[in-house]
VOBA-1610 file (N, C-alpha, C; in pm, whole numbers, padded with zeros to 5 digits, always signed):
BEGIN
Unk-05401-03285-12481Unk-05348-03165-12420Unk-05224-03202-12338Unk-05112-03083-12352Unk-04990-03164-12314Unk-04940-03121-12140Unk-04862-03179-12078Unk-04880-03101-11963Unk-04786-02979-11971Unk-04814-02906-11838Unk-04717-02743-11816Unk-04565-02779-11808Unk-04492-02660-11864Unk-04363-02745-11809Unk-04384-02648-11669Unk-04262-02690-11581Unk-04253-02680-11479Unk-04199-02517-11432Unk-04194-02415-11344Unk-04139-02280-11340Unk-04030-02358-11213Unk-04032-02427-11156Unk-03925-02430-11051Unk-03859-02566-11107Unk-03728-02481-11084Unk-03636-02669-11089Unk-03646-02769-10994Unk-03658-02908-11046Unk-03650-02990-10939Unk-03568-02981-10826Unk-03472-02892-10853Unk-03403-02924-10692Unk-03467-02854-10575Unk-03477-02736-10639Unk-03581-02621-10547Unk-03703-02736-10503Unk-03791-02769-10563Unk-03878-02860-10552Unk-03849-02966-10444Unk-03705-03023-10461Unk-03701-03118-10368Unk-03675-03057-10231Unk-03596-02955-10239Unk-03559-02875-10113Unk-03681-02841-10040Unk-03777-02770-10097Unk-03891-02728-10075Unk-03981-02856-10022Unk-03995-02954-10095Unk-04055-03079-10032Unk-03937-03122-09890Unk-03867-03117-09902Unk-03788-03164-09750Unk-03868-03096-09653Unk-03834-02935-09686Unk-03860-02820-09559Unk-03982-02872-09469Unk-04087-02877-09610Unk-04238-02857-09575Unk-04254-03020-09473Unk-04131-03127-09507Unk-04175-03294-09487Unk-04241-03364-09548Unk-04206-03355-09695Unk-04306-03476-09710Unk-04251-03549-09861Unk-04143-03484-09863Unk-04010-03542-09960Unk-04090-03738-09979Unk-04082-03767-09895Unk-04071-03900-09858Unk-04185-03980-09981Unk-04302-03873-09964Unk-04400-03947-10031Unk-04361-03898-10176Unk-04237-03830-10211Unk-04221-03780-10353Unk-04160-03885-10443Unk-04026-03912-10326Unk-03994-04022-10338Unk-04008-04160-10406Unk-04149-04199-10306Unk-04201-04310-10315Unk-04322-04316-10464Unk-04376-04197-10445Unk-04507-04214-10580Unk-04522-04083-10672Unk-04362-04026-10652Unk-04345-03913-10739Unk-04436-03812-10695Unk-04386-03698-10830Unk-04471-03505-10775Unk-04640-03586-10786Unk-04653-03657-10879Unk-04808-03682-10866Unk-04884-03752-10774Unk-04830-03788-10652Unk-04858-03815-10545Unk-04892-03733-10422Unk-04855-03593-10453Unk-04843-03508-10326Unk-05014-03472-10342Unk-05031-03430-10231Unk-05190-03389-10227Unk-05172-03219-10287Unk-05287-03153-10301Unk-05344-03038-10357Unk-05265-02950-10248Unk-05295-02975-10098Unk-05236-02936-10023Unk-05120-02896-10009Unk-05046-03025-09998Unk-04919-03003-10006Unk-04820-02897-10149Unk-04923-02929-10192Unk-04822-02853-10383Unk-04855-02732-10326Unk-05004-02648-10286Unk-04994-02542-10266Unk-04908-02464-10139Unk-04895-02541-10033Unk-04809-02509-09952Unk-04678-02487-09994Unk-04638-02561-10101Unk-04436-02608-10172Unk-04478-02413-10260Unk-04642-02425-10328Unk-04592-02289-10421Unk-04579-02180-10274Unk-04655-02161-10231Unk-04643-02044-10151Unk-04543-02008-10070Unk-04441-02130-10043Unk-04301-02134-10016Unk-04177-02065-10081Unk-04235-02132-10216Unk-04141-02081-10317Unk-04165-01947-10343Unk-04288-01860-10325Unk-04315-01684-10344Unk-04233-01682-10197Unk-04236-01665-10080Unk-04182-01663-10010Unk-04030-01646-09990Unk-03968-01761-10035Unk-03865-01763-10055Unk-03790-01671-10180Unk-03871-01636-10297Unk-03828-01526-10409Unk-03892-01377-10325Unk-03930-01401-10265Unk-03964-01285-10212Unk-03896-01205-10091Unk-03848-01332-10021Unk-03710-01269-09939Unk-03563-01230-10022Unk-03543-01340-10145Unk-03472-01317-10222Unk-03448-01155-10288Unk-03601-01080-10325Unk-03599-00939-10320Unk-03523-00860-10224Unk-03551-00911-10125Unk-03572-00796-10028Unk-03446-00802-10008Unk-03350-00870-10023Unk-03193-00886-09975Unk-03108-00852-10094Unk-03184-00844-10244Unk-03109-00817-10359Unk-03120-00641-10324Unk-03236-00586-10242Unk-03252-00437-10267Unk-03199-00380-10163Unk-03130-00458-10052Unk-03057-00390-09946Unk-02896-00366-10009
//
């Protein structure tokens, strides 16, 4: 079974790993290093962030 591709580009990803802090360990042992935690914190960032993105495309 093959893996997902990805919905966010790495850069978003890396930006998003800076914000949250923890870039460092991405760095060092790659996306498959981050804890469960952390990935879900980077997604709920990223709705967040498309979601302010709305709200400023509809003003």
């Amino acid at each position: 079974m093959g893996r997902k591709r990805s919905m966010m580009s790495n850069s978003l990803k890396e930006e998003i790993a800076k914000e949250l802090g923890f870039y460092d360990k991405v760095e060092k042992d790659g996306w498959g290093g981050i804890s469960g935690r952390d990935a879900g914190n980077m997604v709920k960032r990223a709705i967040q962030m498309a979601e302010e993105q709305m709200v400023k495309n509809q003003q």
